[in-house]
C-alpha positions in Angstrom: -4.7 187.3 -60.5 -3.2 183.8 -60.9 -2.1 182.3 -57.9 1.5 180.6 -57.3 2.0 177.3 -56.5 5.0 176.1 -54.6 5.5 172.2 -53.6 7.7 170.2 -51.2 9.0 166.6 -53.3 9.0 163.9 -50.6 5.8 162.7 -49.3 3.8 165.7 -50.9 4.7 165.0 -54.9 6.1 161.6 -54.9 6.2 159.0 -52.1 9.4 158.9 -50.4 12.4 159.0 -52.6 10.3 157.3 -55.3 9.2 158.0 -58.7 5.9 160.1 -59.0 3.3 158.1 -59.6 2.1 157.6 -63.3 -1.6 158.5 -62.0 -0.3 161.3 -60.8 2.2 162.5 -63.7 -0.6 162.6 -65.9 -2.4 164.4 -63.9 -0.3 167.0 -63.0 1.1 167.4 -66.1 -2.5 168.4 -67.9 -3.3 171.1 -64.3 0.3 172.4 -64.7 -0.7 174.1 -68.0 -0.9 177.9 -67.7 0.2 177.7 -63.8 3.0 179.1 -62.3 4.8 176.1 -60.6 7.9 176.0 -58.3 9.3 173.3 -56.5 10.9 173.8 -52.7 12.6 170.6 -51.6 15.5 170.1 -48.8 17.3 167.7 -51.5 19.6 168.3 -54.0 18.5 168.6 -57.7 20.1 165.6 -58.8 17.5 163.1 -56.1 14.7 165.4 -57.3 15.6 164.7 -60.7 15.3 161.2 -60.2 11.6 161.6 -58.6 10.2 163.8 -61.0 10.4 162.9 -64.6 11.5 165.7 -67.5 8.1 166.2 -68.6 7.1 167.1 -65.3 10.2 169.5 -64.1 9.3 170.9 -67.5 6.6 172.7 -65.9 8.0 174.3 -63.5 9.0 177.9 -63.1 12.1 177.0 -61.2 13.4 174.7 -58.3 14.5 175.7 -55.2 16.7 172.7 -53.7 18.5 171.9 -50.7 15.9 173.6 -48.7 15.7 176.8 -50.7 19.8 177.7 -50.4 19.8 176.9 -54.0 17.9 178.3 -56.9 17.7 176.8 -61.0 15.7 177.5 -63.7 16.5 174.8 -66.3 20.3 174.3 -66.1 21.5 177.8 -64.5 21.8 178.4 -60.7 20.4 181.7 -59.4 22.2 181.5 -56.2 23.4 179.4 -54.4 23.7 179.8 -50.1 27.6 178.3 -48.7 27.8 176.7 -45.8 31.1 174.6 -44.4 30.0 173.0 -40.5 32.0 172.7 -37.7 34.2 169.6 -37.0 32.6 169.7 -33.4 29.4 169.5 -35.4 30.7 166.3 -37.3 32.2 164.6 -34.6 28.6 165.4 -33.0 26.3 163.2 -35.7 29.3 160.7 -36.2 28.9 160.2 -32.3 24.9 159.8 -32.6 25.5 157.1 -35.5 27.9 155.3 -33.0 25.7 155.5 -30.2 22.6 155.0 -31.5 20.1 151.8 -30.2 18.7 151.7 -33.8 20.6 148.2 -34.8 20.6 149.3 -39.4 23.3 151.6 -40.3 23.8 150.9 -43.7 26.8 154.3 -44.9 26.5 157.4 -46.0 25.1 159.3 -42.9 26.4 162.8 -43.6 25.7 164.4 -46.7 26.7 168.2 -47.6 24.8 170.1 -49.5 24.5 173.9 -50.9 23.2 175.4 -47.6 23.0 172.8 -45.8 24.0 169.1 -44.0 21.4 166.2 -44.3 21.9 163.7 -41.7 20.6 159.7 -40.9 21.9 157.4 -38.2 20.4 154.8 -40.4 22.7 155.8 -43.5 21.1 157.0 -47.1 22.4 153.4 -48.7 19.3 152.0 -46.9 16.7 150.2 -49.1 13.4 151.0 -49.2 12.1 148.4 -47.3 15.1 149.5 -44.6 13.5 153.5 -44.9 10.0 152.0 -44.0 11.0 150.0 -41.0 13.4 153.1 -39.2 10.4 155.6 -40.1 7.8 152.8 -38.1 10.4 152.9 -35.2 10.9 156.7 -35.8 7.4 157.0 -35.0 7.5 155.2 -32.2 10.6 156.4 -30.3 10.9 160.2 -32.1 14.1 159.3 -32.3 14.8 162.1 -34.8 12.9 164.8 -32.5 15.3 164.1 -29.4 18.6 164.5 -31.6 17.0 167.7 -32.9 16.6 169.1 -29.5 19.9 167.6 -28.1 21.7 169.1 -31.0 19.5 172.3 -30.5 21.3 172.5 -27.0 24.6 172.6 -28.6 24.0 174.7 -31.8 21.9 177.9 -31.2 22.9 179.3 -34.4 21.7 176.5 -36.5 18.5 174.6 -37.1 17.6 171.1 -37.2 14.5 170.2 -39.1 13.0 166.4 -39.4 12.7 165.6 -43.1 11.5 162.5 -45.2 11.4 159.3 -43.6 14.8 158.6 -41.9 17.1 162.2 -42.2 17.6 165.6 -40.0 18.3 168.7 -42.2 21.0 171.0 -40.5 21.5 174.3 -41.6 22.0 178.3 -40.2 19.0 180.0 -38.9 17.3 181.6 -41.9 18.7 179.6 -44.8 15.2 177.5 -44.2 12.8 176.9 -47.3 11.2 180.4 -46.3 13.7 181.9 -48.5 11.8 180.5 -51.4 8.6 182.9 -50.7 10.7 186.2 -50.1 12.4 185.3 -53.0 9.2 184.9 -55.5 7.6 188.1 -53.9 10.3 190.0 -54.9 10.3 188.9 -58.4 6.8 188.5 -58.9 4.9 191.1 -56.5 3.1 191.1 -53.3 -0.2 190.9 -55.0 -0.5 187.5 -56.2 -1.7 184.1 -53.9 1.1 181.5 -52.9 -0.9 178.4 -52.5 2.1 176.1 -50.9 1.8 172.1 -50.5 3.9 170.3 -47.9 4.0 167.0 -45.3 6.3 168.2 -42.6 4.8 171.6 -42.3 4.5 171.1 -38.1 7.6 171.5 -35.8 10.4 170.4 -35.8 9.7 169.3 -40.0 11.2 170.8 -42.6 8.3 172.5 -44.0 7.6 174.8 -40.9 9.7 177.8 -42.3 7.6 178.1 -45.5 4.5 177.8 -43.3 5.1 180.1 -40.8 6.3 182.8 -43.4 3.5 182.6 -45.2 1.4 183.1 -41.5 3.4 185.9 -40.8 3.2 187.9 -43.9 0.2 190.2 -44.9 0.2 188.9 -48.5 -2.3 186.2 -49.7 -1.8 182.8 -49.2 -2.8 179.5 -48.5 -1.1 176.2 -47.5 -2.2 172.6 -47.5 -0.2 169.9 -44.9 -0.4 166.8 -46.8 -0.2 162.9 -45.9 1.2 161.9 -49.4 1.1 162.4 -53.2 -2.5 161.1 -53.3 -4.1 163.7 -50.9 -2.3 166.4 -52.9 -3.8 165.1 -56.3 -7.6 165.4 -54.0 -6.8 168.5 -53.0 -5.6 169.7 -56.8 -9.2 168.3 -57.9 -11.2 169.5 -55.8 -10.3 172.9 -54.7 -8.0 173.8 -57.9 -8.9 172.2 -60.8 -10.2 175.7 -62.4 -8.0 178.2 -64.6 -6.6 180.2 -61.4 
C-alpha cells in the first residue's frame, strides 16, 4: 500500500526561510508524481508560499500550517484551531525582548497565528545574515531552551517548542503538529505507512509532537531527523526513489 509522506518546511524542505533550492525543486517535483504529499509546518501559509514555489505546493495533498492548527487544500481551509493568549503572557515575551543580553532586535517579535503565537527576541525583520549570527549564539548560550523552560514554569497549560533558527512557537497542549497524523488516519486509514521528515524532531523542537505520535501509535511509520534540504533529497534517493 503506498505510503504517506508528510514534511516540515524550514530546515527540512528549504533552508531557513529561503526559496527551495532549484536542485531540489526539480527533484522533488519528478518523485512527487503518484505520492501522497502533505506539508506540516509551524508557519503560516503565506511564508510557506514564499518558500515553496506553485509547481511544488501543486503536489501536495494538502498543508497543514501554523503547526498543524490549520488545514488547506488548494485555497479552502479545513479547520482552523483559535487561540487568543493571555496579556500576562504578552507582557511575559515583551519582558524577555527588553531584558534580553542579545544586543539585535530588529521588530516584529510577536506574531499570532491560527493556533498559535511565534515568538523572537531578535524580531522577524532580521536579515538573513542577522538570522545566521543569533542562531550561532543560539547555539552557544540555548538561549531559546531557557525561555522555554522559564516560560514552562509560568504556563503549564501551554507549550513552548524551539523552531527555525531564531523563534519559540507557543501554543495549548495538544494543538502541536501531531494533529496532522490523527487527522490523515482518519481520513485515509490505519493501514497505510506515514514516512515523516523533520529538523527539530528532539525536545524542546517543534517537530517532537509528530515524532513522538508516530512512536506511540501501533500504525506503520517511519521518520527521518534531518540537518537540511540536502540530506532530505539523500535520503529521497536512496531509500525512496522507487514507486511506493
Amino acid at each position: 500500500m503506498n505510503k504517506i509522506y508528510m514534511f516540515d518546511v524550514d530546515g527540512t524542505l528549504t533552508p531557513a526561510r529561503s526559496l527551495m533550492h532549484e536542485e531540489f525543486q526539480g527533484f522533488f517535483s519528478q518523485w512527487a508524481e503518484g505520492r501522497t504529499i502533505y506539508l506540516v509546518s509551524g508557519s503560516d501559509l503565506v511564508k510557506i508560499r514564499e518558500q515553496l514555489p506553485p509547481h511544488i505546493m501543486e503536489k501536495c495533498a494538502g498543508v497543514y500550517s501554523s503547526m498543524a492548527n490549520c488545514y488547506h487544500v488548494g485555497e479552502q481551509i479545513v479547520y482552523r484551531n483559535i487561540y487568543s493568549p493571555t496579556d500576562e503572557l504578552l507582557s511575559d515575551l515583551e519582558l524577555l525582548v527588553e531584558n534580553s543580553t542579545y544586543t539585535v532586535a530588529t521588530g516584529n517579535h510577536i506574531e499570532l497565528r491560527d493556533g498559535m503565537v511565534n515568538f523572537t527576541v531578535l524580531g522577524r525583520n532580521a536579515t538573513h545574515g542577522e538570522r545566521e549570527a543569533y542562531y550561532k549564539w543560539d547555539l552557544r548560550t540555548k538561549n531559546r531552551e531557557h525561555m522555554a523552560d522559564w516560560l514552562s514554569e509560568t504556563y503549564d497549560d501551554l507549550e513552548f517548542a524551539i523552531g527555525g533558527k531564531i523563534s519559540l512557537d507557543i501554543y495549548p497542549r495538544g494543538y502541536d503538529k501531531a494533529q496532522a497524523v490523527s487527522h490523515v488516519r482518519a481520513s485515509a486509514g490505519k493501514e497505510r505507512e506515514i514516512v515523516f521528515f523533520g529538523d527539530r524532531t528532539e525536545f524542546p523542537g517543534n517537530d517532537y509532537g509528530i515524532v513522538k505520535a508516530l512512536d506511540d501509535s501501533e500504525e506503520p511509520s517511519c521518520w527521518h531527523n534531518v540537518s537540511g534540504w540536502t540530506e532530505t533529497m539523500g535520503i529521497l534517493r536512496a531509500r525512496y526513489d522507487d514507486r511506493n
